[in-house]
N, C-alpha and C positions, 0 to 999 in steps of 0.2 A: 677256819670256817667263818668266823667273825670277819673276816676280809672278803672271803667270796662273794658275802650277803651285801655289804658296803660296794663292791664294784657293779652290783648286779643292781644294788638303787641307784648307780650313781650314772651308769651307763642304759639299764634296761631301764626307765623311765625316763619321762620328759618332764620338763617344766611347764606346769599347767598355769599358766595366767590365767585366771578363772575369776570371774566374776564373785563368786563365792566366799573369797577369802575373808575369813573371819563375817559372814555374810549378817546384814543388820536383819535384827526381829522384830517386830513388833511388840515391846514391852506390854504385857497385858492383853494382849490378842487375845480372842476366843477362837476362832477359825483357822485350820488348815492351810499356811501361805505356802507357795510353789512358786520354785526360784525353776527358770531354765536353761543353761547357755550351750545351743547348739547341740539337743538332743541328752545332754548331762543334767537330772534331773533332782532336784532337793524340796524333801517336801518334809515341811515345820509343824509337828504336830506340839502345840501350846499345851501345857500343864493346865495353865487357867480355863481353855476349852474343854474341860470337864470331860474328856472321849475315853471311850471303855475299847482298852487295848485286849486283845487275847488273840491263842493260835485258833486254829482252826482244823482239823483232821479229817482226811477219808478214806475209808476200807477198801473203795480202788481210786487208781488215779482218775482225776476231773479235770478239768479246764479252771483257771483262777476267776475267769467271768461266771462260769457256774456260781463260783462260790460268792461272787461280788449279788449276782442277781438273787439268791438263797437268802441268804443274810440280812438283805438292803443296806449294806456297809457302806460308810462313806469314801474306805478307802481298804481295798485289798491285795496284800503282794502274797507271790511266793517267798517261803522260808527255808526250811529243812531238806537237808537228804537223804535222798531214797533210792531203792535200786528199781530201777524200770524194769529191769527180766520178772522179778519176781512182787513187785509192788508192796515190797515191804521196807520198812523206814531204818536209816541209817541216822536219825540223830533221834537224842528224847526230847518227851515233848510231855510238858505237865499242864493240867487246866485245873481249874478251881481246887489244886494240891491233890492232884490224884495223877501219880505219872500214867499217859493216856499210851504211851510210844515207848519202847526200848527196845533201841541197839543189837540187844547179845539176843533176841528173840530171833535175827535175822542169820540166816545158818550160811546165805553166800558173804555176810560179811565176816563170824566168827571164825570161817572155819576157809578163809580166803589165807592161805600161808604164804602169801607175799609179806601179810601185813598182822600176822599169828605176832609177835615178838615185838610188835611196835601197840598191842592192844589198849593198854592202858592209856598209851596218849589220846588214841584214837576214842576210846570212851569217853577221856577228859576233853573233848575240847569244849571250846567258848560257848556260852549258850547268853540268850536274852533272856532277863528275868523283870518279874513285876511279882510285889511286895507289897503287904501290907507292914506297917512298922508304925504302932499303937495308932492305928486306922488312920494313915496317911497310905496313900499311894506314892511309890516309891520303884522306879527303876534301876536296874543294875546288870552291866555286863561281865560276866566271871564264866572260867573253869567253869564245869559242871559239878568239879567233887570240891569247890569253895565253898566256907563256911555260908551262912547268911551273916548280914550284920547284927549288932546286938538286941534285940525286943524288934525281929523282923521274921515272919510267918513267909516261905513261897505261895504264893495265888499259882500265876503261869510261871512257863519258861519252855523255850524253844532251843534249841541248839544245832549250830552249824559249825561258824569258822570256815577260818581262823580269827582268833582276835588280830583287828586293825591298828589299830591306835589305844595306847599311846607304841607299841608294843606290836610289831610285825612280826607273827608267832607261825610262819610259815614250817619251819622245821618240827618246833615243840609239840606242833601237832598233827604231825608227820602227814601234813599236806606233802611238804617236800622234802626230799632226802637229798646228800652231795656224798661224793668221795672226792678229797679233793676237791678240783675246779671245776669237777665233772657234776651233772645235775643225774642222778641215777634215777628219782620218783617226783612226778611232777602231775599230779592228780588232777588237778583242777586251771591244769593251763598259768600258773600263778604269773610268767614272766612273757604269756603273751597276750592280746589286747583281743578283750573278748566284752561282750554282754556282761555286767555287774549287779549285784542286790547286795545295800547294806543297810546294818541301820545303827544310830548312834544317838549317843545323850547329852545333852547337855545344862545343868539344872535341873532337871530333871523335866526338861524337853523333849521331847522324841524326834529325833529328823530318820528320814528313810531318803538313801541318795540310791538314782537307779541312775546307772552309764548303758544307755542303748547301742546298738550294732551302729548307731549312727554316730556316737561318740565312744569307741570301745577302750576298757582301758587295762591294765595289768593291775595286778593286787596293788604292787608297789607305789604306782600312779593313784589307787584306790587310797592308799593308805596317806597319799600326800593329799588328796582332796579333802580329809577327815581331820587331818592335819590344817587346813585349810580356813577348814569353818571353826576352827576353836573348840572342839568336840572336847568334854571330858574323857568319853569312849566311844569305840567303834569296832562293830565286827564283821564279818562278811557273811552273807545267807549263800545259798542255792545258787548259782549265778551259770553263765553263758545262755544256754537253750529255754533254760527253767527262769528265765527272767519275766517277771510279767506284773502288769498292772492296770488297775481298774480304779477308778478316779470317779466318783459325782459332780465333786467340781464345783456341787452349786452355792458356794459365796463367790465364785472366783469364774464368770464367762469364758473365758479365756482355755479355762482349761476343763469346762466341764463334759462331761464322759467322756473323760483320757482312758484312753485303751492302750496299752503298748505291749505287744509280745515280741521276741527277740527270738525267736529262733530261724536259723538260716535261710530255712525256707519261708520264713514270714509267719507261719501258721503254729498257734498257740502248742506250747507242750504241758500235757495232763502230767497235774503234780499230786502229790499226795500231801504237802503240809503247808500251811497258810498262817500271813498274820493278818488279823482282822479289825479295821479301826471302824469306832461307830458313834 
């Protein structure tokens, strides 16, 4: 199995020469910097910018620019997944320690007997987490059923997946299944180049990288950009169709009201779970 996965990085990805690599910050910044190459997007949210991170939730799906205009956020992506038939949420999602979203509430996902016998992975996967830990703000990306670290309280956390980096958890969390060399479940398109949403730590920096239909890429490519920037961690949100972003922009001309939605037809897809920077 261990082989499969090695010829599938080694063959299904490319070599990304990317501007990015190990990509420089502005030590002490307070503002949101945005790196771009070619549609491959990196956006630097600073510790020292003092920005009030959290999800966002809605009882039916919206448009991610709804939620940007609602808010007045300085920057708002999609996160979590959901089932569109039935608009109910396929990852948790906790706000101010109150979990707001569960999983097993959702009856096409519990009682889906494809994936009845794989439940537990499917529960555990990766989620994004904010912390307080003795009144520091504190990030971390983990499992769902991971402990907290020690004298640390959960505030938020969102969950998606898979984990990215350091740790390409496509199977463990049964994005993907193999028999053999054969690929038998492949959920989320993992080894073909699609629309991306991640987001990752570093210091406890926040970067959120989005890969547009203009630059689309595989988890594995995903996973080596992450790799890239010198990420402590990284995991993957909501991605292909469900990809979107709403940008104010305003330290930065260049990019301000960056709007990008990525679904085929060009026209936004109504999500149900959001992260919200402000």
């Amino acid at each position: 199995m261990k082989k499969f996965f090695a010829l599938m990085l080694i063959f299904g990805s490319v070599i990304l020469l990317s501007a990015f690599k190990c990509a420089p910050v502005c030590t002490g910044c307070k503002n949101i910097e945005v790196f771009d190459e070619n549609g491959l997007y990196v956006f630097h949210i600073p510790a020292a910018g003092k920005y009030v991170i959290r999800p966002y939730i809605s009882e039916k799906l919206v448009f991610n620019s709804d939620v940007y205009k609602k808010t007045g956020a300085e920057l708002v992506i999609n996160a979590g997944y959901f089932d569109p038939k039935n608009q109910q949420t396929s990852s948790f999602v906790t706000i101010d320690g109150v979990e707001v979203l569960n999983p097993e509430t959702n009856k096409n996902l519990t009682e889906n007997k494809n994936i009845s016998s794989h439940m537990r992975q499917v529960l555990n996967r990766t989620e994004f987490r904010l912390m307080d830990c003795n009144g520091q703000t504190r990030y971390d990306i983990a499992s769902h059923k991971a402990r907290l670290p020690f004298r640390c309280e959960l505030v938020h956390s969102i969950q998606a997946g898979p984990l990215l980096y350091p740790d390409l958890r496509l199977e463990a969390e049964y994005f993907v299944a193999t028999k053999g060399t054969k690929v038998t479940r492949n959920s989320i398109s993992a080894f073909e180049k699609c629309a991306r949403t991640a987001i990752g730590i570093k210091d406890n920096d926040v970067f959120i990288i989005i890969a547009t239909n203009k630059h689309p890429l595989t988890l594995p490519e995903l996973a080596d950009v992450c790799r890239d920037l010198c990420l402590d961690k990284a995991m993957n949100f909501d991605g292909g169709g469900s990809t979107s972003v709403d940008f104010r922009g305003t330290q930065n001309q260049k990019f301000k009201n960056l709007h990008i939605v990525s679904d085929s037809n060009k026209n936004a897809r109504k999500l149900k779970s959001f992260l919200v920077v402000k």
